[in-house]
C-alpha positions as CSV (number, residue, x, y, z in Angstrom):
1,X,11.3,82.6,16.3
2,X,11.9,81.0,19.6
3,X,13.7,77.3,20.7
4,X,10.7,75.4,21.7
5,X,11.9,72.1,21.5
6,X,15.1,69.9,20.9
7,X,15.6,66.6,20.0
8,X,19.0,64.8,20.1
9,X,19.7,61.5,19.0
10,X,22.9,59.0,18.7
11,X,24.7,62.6,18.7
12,X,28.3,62.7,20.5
13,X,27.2,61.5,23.6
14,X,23.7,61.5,23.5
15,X,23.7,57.8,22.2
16,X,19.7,57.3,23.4
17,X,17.1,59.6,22.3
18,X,16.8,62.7,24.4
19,X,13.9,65.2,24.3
20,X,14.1,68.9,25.6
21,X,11.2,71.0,26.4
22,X,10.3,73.5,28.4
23,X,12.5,76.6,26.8
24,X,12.1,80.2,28.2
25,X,11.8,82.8,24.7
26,X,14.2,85.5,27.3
27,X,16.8,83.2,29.3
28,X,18.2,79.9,29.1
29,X,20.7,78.1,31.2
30,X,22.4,74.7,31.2
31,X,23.7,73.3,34.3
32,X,26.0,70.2,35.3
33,X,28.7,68.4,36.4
34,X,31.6,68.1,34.4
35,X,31.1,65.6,31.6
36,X,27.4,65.8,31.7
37,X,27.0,67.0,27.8
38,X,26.3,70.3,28.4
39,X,28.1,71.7,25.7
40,X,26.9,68.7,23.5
41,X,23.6,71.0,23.7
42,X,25.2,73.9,22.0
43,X,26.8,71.9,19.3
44,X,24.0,70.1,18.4
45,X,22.2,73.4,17.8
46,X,24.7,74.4,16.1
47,X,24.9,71.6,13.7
48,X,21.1,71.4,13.1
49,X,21.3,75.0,11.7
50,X,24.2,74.1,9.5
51,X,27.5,74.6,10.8
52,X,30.3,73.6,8.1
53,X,33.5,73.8,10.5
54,X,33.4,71.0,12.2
55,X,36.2,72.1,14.3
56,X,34.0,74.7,16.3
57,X,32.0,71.5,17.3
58,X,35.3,70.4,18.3
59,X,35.4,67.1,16.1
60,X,38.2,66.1,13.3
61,X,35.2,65.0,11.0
62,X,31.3,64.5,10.3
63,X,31.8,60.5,11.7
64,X,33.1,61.9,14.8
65,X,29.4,63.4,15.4
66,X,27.8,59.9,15.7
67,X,28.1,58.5,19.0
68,X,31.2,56.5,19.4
69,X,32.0,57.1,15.7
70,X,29.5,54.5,14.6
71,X,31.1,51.7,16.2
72,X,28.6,51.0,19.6
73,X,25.8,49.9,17.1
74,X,24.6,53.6,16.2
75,X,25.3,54.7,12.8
76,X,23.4,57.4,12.4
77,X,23.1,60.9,14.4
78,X,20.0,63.5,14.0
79,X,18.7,66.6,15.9
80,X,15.5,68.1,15.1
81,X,14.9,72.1,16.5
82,X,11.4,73.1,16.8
83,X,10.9,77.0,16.9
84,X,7.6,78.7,17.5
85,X,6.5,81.3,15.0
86,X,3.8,83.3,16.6
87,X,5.2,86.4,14.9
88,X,4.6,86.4,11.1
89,X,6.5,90.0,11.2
90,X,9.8,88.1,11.8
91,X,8.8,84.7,10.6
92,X,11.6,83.3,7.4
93,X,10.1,84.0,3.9
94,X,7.3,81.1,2.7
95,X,6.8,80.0,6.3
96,X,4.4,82.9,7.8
97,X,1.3,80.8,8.4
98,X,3.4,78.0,10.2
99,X,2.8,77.9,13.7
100,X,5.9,75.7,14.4
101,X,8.5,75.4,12.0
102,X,10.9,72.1,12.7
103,X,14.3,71.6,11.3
104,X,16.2,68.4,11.1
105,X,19.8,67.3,10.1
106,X,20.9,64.2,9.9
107,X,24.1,62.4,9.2
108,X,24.8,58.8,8.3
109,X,28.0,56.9,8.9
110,X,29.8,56.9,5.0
111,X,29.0,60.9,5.3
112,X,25.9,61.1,3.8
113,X,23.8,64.1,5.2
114,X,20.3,65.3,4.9
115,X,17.9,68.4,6.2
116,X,14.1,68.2,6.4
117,X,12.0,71.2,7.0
118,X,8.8,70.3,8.6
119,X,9.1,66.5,7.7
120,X,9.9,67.3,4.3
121,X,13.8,66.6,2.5
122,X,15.2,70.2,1.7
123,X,18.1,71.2,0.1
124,X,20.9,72.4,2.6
125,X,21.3,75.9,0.6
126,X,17.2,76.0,1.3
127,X,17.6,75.9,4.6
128,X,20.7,78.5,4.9
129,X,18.4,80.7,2.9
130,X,15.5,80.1,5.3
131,X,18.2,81.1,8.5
132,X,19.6,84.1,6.5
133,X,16.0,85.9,6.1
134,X,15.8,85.9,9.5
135,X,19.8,86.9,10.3
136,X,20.8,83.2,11.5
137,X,23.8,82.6,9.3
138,X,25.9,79.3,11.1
139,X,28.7,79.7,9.5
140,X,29.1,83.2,10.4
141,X,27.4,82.4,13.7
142,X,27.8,86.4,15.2
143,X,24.4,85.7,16.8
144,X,26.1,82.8,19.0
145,X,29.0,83.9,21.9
146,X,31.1,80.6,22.5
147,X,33.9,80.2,24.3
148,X,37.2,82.6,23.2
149,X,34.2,84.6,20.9
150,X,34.3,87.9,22.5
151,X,38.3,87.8,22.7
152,X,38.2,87.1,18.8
153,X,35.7,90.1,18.1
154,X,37.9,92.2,19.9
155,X,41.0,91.4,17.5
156,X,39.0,91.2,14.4
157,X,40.2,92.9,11.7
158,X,37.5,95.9,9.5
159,X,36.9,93.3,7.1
160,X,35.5,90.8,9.6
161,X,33.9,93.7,11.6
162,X,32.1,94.7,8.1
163,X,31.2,91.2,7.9
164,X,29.4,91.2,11.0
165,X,27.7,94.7,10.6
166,X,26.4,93.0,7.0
167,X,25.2,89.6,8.7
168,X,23.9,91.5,11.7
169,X,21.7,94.1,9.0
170,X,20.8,90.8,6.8
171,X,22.5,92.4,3.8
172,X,24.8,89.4,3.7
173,X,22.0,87.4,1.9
174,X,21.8,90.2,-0.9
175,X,25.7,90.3,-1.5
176,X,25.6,86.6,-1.9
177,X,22.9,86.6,-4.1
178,X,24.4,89.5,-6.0
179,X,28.0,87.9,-6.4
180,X,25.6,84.5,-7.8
181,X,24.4,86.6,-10.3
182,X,27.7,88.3,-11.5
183,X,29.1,85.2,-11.7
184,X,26.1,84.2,-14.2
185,X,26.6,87.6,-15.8
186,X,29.9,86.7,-16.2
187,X,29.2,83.2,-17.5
188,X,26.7,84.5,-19.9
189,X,29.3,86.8,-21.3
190,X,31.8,84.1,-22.1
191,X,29.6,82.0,-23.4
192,X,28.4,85.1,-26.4
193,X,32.0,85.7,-26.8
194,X,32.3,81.8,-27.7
195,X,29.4,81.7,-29.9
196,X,30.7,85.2,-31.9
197,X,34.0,83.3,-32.3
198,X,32.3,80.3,-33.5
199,X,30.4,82.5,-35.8
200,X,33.7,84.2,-36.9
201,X,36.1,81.6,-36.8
202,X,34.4,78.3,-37.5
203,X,31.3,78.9,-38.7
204,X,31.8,81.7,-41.7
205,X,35.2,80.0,-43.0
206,X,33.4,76.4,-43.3
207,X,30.7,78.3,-45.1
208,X,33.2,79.2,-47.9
209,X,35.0,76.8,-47.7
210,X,32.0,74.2,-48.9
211,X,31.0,76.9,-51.8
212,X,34.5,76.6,-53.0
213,X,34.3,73.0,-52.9
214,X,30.5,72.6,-54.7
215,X,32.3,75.2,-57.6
216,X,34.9,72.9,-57.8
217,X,33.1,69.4,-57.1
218,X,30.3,71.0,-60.4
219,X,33.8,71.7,-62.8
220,X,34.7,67.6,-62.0
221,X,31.0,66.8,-62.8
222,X,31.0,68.4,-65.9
223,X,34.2,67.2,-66.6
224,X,33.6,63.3,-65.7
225,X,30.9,63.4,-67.4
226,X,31.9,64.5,-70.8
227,X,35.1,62.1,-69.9
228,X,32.9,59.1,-69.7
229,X,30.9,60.0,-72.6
230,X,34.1,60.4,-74.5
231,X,35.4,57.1,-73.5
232,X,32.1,55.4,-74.0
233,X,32.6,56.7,-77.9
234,X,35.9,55.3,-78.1
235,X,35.0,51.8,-76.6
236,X,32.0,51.8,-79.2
237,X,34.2,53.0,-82.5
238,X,37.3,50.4,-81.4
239,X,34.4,47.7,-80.7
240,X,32.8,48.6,-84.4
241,X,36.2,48.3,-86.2
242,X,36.9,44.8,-84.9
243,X,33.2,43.5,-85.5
244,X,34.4,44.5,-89.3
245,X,37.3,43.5,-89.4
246,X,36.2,39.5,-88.0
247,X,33.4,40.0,-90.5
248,X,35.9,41.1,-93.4
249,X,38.0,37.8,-91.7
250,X,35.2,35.7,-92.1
251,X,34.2,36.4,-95.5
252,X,37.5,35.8,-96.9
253,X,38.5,32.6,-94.9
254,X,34.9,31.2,-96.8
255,X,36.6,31.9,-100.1
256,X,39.8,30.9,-99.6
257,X,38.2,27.8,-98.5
258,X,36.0,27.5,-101.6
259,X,38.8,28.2,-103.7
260,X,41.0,25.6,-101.8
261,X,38.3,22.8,-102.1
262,X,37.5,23.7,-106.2
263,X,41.6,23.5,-106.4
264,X,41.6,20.0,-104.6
265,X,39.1,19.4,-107.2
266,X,41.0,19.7,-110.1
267,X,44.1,18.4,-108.9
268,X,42.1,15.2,-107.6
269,X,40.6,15.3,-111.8
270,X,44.4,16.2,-112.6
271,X,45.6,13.3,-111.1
272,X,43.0,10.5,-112.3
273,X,43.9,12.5,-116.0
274,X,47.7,11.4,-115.1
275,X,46.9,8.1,-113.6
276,X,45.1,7.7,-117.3
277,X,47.7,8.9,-119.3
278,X,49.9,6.6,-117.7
279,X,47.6,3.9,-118.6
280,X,47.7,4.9,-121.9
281,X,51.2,5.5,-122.3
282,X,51.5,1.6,-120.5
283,X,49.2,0.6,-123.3
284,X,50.7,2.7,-126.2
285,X,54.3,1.4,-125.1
286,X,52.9,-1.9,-125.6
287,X,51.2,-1.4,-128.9
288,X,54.3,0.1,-130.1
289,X,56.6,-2.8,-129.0
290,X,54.0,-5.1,-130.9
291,X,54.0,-3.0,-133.7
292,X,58.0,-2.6,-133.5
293,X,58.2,-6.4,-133.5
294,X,55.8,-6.4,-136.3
295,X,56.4,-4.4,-139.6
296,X,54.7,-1.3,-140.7
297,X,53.0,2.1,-138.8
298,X,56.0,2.2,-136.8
299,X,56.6,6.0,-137.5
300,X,52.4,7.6,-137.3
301,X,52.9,5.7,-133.8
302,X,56.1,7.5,-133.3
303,X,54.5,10.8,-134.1
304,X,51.8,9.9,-132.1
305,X,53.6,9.2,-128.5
306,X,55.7,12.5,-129.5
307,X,52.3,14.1,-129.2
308,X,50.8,12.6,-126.4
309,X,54.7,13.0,-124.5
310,X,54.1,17.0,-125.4
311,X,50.4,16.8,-124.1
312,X,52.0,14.9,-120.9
313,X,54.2,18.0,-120.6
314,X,52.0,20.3,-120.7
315,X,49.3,18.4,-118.1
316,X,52.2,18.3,-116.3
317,X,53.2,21.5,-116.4
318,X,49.7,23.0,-115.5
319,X,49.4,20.4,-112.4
320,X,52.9,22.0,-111.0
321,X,50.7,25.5,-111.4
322,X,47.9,24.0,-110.0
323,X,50.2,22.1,-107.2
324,X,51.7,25.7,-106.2
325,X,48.7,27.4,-106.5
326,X,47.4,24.8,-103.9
327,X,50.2,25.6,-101.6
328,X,49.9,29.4,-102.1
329,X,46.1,29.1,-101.1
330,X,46.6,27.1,-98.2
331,X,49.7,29.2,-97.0
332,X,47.0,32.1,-97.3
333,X,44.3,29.6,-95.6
334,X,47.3,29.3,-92.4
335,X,47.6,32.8,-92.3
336,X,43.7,33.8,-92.3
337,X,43.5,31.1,-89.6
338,X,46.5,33.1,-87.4
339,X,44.4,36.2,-88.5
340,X,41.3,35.0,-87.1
341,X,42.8,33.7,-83.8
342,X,44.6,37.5,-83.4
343,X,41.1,39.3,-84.1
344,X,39.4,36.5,-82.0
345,X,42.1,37.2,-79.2
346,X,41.9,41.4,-80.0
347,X,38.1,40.8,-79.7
348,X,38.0,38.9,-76.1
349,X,40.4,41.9,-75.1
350,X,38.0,44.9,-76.0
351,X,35.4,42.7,-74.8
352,X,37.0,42.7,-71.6
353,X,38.0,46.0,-71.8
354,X,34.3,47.1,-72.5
355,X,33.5,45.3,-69.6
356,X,36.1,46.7,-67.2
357,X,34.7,50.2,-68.9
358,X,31.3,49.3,-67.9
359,X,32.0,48.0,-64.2
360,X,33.8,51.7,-63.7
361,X,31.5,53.3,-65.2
362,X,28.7,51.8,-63.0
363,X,31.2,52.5,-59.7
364,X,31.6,56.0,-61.5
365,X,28.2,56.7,-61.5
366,X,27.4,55.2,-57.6
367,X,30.1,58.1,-56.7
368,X,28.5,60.6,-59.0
369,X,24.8,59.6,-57.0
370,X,26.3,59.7,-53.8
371,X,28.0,63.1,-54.7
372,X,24.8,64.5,-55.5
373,X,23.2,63.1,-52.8
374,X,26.3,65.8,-50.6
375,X,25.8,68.3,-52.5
376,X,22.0,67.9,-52.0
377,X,22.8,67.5,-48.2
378,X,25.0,70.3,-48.5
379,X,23.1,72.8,-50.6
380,X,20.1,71.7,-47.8
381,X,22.2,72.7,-44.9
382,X,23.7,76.3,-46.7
383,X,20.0,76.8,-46.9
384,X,19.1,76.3,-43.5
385,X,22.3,77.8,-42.6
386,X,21.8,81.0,-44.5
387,X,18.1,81.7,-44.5
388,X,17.2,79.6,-41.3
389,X,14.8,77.4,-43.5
390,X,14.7,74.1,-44.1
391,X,14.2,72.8,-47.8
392,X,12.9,69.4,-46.9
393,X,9.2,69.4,-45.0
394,X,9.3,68.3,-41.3
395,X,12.6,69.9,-40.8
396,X,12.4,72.8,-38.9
397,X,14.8,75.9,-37.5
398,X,18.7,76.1,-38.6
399,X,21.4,77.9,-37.7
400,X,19.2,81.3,-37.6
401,X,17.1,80.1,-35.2
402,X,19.5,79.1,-32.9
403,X,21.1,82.6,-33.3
404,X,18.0,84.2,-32.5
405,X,17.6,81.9,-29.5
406,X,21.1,82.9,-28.6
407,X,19.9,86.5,-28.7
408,X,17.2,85.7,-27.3
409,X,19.1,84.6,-24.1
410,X,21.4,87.7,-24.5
411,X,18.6,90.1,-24.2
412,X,17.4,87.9,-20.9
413,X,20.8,88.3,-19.8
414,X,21.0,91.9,-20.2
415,X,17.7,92.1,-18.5
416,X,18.8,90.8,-15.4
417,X,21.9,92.7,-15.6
418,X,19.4,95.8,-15.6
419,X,17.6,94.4,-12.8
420,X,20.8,93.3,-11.1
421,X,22.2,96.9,-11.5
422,X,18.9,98.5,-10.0
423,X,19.8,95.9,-7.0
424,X,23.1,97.2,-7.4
425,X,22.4,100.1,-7.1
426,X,19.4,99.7,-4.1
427,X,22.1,98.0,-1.8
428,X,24.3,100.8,-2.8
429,X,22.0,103.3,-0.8
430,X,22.1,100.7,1.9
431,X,25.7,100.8,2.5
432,X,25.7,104.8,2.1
433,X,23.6,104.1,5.1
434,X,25.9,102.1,6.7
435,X,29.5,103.6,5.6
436,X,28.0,106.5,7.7
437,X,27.9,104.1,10.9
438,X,30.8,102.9,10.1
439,X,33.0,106.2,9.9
440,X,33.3,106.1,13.3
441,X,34.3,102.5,14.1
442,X,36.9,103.4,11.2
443,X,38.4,107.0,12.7
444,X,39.7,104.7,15.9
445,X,41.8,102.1,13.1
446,X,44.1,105.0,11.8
447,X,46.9,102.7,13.4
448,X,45.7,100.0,11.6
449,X,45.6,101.9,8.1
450,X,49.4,103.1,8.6
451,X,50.1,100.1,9.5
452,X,48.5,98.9,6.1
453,X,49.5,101.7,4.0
454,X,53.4,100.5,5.6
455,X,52.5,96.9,4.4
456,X,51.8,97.7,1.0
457,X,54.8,100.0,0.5
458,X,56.9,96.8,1.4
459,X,55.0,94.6,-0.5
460,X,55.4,97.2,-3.8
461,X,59.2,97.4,-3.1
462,X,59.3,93.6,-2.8
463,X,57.5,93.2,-6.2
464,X,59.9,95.4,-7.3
465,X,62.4,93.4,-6.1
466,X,61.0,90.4,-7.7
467,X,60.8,92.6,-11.0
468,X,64.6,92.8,-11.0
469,X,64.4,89.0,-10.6
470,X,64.4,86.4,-13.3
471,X,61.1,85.0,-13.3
472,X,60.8,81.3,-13.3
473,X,57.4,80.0,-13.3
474,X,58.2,76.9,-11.8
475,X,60.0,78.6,-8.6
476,X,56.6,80.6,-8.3
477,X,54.7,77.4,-8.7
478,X,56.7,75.5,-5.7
479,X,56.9,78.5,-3.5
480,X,52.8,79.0,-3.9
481,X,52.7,75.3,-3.1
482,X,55.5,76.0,-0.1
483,X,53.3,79.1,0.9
484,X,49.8,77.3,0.9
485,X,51.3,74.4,3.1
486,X,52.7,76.7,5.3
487,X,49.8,78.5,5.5
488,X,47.5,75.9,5.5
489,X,49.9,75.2,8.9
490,X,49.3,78.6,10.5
491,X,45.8,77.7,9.9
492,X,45.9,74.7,11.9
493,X,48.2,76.3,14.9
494,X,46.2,79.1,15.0
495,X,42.9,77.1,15.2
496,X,45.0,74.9,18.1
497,X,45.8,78.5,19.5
498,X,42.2,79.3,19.6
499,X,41.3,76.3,20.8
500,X,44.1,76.5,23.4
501,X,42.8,80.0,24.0
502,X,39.3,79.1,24.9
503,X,40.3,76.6,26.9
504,X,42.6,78.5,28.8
505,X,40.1,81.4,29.0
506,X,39.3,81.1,32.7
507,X,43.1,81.4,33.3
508,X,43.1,84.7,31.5
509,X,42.5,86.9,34.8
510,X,43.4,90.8,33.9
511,X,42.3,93.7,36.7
512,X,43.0,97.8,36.9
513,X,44.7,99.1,39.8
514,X,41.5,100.2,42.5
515,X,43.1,102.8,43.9
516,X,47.0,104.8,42.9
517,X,49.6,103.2,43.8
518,X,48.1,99.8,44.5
519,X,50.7,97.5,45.5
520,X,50.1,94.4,43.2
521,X,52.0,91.9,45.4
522,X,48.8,91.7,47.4
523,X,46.9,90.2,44.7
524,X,48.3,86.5,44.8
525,X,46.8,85.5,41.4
526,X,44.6,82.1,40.2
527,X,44.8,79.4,42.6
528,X,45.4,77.1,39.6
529,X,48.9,79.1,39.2
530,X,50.2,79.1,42.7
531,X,51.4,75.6,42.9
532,X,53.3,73.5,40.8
533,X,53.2,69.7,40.0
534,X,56.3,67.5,39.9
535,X,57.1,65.5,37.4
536,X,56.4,62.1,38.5
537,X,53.3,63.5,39.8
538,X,51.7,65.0,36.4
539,X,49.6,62.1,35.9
540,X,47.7,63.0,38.5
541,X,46.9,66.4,37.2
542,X,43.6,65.3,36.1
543,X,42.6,64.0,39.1
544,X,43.4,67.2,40.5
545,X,41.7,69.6,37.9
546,X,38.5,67.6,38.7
547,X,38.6,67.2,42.6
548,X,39.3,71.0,42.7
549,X,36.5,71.9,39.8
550,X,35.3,75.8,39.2
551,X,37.7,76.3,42.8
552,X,40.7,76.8,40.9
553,X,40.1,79.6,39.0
554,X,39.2,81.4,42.2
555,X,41.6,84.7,43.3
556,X,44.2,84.8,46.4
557,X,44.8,88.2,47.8
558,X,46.5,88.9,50.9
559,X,43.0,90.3,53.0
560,X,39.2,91.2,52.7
561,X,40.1,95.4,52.2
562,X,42.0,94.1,49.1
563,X,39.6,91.7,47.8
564,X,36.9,94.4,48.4
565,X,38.8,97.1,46.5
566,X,39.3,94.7,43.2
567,X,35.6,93.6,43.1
568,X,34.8,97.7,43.4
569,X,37.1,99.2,41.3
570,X,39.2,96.7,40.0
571,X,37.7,97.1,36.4
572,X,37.0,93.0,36.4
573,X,35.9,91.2,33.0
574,X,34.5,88.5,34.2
575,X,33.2,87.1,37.6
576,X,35.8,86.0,39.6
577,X,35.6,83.7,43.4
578,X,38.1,85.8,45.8
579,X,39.3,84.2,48.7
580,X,41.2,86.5,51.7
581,X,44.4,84.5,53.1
582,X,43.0,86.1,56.6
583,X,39.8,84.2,56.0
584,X,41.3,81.0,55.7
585,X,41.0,78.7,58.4
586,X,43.4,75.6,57.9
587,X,42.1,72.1,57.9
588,X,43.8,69.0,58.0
589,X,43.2,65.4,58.0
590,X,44.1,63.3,61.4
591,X,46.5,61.1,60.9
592,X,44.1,57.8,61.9
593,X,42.3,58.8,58.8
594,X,45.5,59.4,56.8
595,X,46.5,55.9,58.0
596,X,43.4,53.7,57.8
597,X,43.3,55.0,53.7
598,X,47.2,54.1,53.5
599,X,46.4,50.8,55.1
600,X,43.3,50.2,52.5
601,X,45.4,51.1,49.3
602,X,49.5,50.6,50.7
603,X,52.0,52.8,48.5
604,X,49.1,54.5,46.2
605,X,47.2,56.8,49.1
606,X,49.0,60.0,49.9
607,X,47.9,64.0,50.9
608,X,47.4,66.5,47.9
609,X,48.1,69.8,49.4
């Protein structure tokens, strides 16, 4: 794939649209004054493939991207890269019959970001895949030589050197990929482990747990049951007696009061017989005081009232009988009536009582349904539980059938843990491959290993320091905090020291002797280090840096022989501007110039050199 075209808009400071065409497939070069956006070019291809360290594009934040941070009227920034793929050998995966393959990133102010491939929305780990088939990993960008790059690949560390040989192959991709699926491995693992302790810890214990309870809920079933037919007798035998006994109440109250009206009766005839006799002992008296005041029967009449006061007597006599007989019936009549009241009263109380019976007994037996109706439940899901069948029809699966699913998933699992291993195992022969390149770059880092091997020994006598240490958990917990700020600060100075570094590249100016015994005085240095700049003059520095341009990085010597000498054997890095001091032909300004520009600006014109 080749950089056909490149489209940048509302980027840094590419506010309108800008479209670049015309690039060679072998050598490109960007040209300008200072200021121009010429390295605006390289970031924006470097953040339409997907860079994530914004820093490298040398901005704080996504929003510093959009022109003017979003704040001129722009708030969005996109740049679209159009690559020509005439070669399907190299072309990414999926894309071989595309001709032109276009890829666009865009970013919104609020941080909202989005790829299209050919027109269409991606995902961004889409289009990192797409780059990595065809080794363009951004964020490892080893394909890319910015400033301060080859200075950093020279100090890298194995590691990063590794990193670079696998990015470089296009292994990097497969180890990704491979860590993805140890990690799901992994994940898979766990989550068998909880579903075997679920199984073991939850699962089987609830299981006996509810066949203890439906032994134990049967036993109270059979027991309330013949409890509430028990009861149920004893309500009906108590309610039975006191029927009787109000009937045996009844019957006898209806005598007593028979007897009591035939007494009332007789003492009503007893009376009218007294009220009589009176009469007739009124009229007898009278007879006898006419019969006293006359002569004669005196003595029969005597006899007589002797025999009707004897017959008084004894009427008499049997009305007092009659009299307490009375009293005796109605003092029985009083107490059948308290009789009947108690019975009545006994009788609303078992009535009550029956009822009370009844209402619990109805309650009683809504528990008992609803009992059954769990147990049914219950007895449904041990079932299901147990055999994986459902009693009930429409209901299907259980707890078996979720454990076979669950096996099911293990034995997918272990499949593409076989499958992962004979990756594994593919890639293994791969890095044979490589370890065997890599011998060599690893015989010239013996220092490095002692100096490793020396690390570690310090680091195991300073955990066995620690050992002999109380441990606090806390004072490991602040000093990892302590550690990751500071660290997170050597982070940031050493990203300002890189940034520092390739800015100040062009001032790093390193040379060999050319011949023995080369006397170094001749070699002056940068021009850029050969002055210096007061202090009430360093605002001007800028002014200076820019006026002067690419000139003051060039190199003083004393003559031409010298500055021949350095650019033959001199062992240079980089190309360098020499300028011979016996070359120089001084220059200065007349002093009507110098004067009519004083006169122009008074106090704020003077000469810089």
């Amino acid at each position: 794939m080749f950089v056909e075209e490149l489209i940048i808009d509302g980027f840094k400071s590419y506010a309108a649209r800008t479209h670049i065409t015309g690039w060679d497939h072998e050598f490109n070069a960007i040209t300008g004054l200072n200021g121009s956006g010429k390295s605006n070019i390289l970031d924006a291809i470097c953040f339409v493939l997907g860079i994530r360290n914004y820093k490298l594009l040398r901005a704080n934040n996504m929003q510093d991207l959009i022109y003017k941070r979003g704040q001129a009227g722009i708030t969005k920034a996109s740049v679209t890269v159009v690559f020509r793929n005439n070669d399907r050998k190299t072309s990414p995966l999926g894309y071989e019959d595309c001709k032109q393959i276009s890829l666009t990133r865009q970013i919104m102010v609020g941080g909202k970001n989005k790829y299209m491939i050919n027109g269409h929305t991606a995902q961004e780990q889409a289009v990192a895949n797409m780059l990595q088939s065809v080794q363009l990993s951004i964020n490892n960008p080893h394909f890319l030589i910015m400033q301060g790059k080859i200075t950093q690949v020279l100090n890298m560390h194995p590691p990063e050197i590794l990193a670079m040989i696998e990015e470089a192959a296009g292994t990097r991709m497969f180890e990704e990929r491979k860590d993805k699926a140890q990690k799901t491995m992994s994940k898979k693992d766990k989550k068998i482990e909880e579903i075997s302790a679920i199984l073991t810890e939850e699962i089987t214990p609830k299981l006996d747990k509810l066949r203890h309870e439906k032994q134990a809920y049967l036993e109270y079933q059979k027991v309330e049951i013949e409890l509430d037919r028990l009861r149920r007798l004893v309500v009906a035998y108590d309610y039975t007696k006191c029927e009787e006994s109000l009937n045996n109440s009844n019957s006898s109250m209806a005598s007593g009061r028979a007897r009591l009206d035939e007494m009332a009766v007789q003492l009503e005839t007893i009376k009218a017989e007294i009220a009589n006799i009176a009469k007739s002992k009124a009229k007898t008296e009278e007879k006898r005081r006419a019969e006293m005041s006359k002569s004669g029967e005196f003595k029969t009449l005597q006899a007589q009232i002797d025999e009707l006061s004897k017959e008084l007597v004894r009427i008499k006599t049997q009305s007092d009988l009659k009299t307490a007989s009375i009293k005796e019936e109605q003092t029985a009549k009083s107490k059948l009536v308290a009789s009947k009241g108690k019975f009545e009263s006994e009788l609303a109380k078992r009535a009550t009582s029956f009822e009370k019976q009844m209402s619990k007994y109805t309650q009683e037996k809504q528990q008992y349904d609803e009992k059954a109706k769990d147990v049914t439940q219950l007895e449904e899901l041990l079932q299901s539980l147990t055999t994986g069948v459902a009693s009930d029809e429409g209901r299907e699966g259980g707890f078996m059938q979720q454990l076979q699913e669950a096996k099911k998933e293990a034995s997918e699992a272990a499949t593409a843990i076989e499958q992962s291993k004979l990756r594994i195992s593919l890639l293994k022969d791969e890095s044979k491959e490589i370890n065997g390149n890599l011998k060599k770059a690893l015989k010239d880092n013996t220092g490095l290993l002692k100096e490793k091997e020396s690390l570690e020994a310090q680091v195991a006598s300073l955990d066995a320091r620690i050992n002999t240490h109380a441990f606090k958990p806390e004072a490991k917990r602040e000093l990892g905090q302590q550690r990751a700020e500071i660290m997170s600060q050597i982070e940031a100075i050493d990203d300002r020291r890189r940034g520092m570094e390739a800015q100040m590249g062009n001032f790093d100016f390193q040379y060999q002797d050319p011949v023995r015994n080369f006397d170094r005085s001749k070699i002056k240095g940068l021009v850029a280090q050969l002055f210096n700049i007061e202090d009430k003059n360093k605002f001007a520095a800028t002014a200076l840096e820019i006026t002067a341009g690419g000139r003051i990085y060039n190199v003083i010597v004393d003559d031409d022989e010298t500055g021949a000498l350095l650019l033959k054997n001199g062992g240079l890095r980089r190309r360098v501007t020499i300028i011979p001091l016996n070359k120089i032909a001084a220059q200065q300004l007349s002093p009507d110039v110098i004067n009519f520009a004083k006169s122009l600006a008074p106090g704020r014109v003077d000469t810089a050199l």
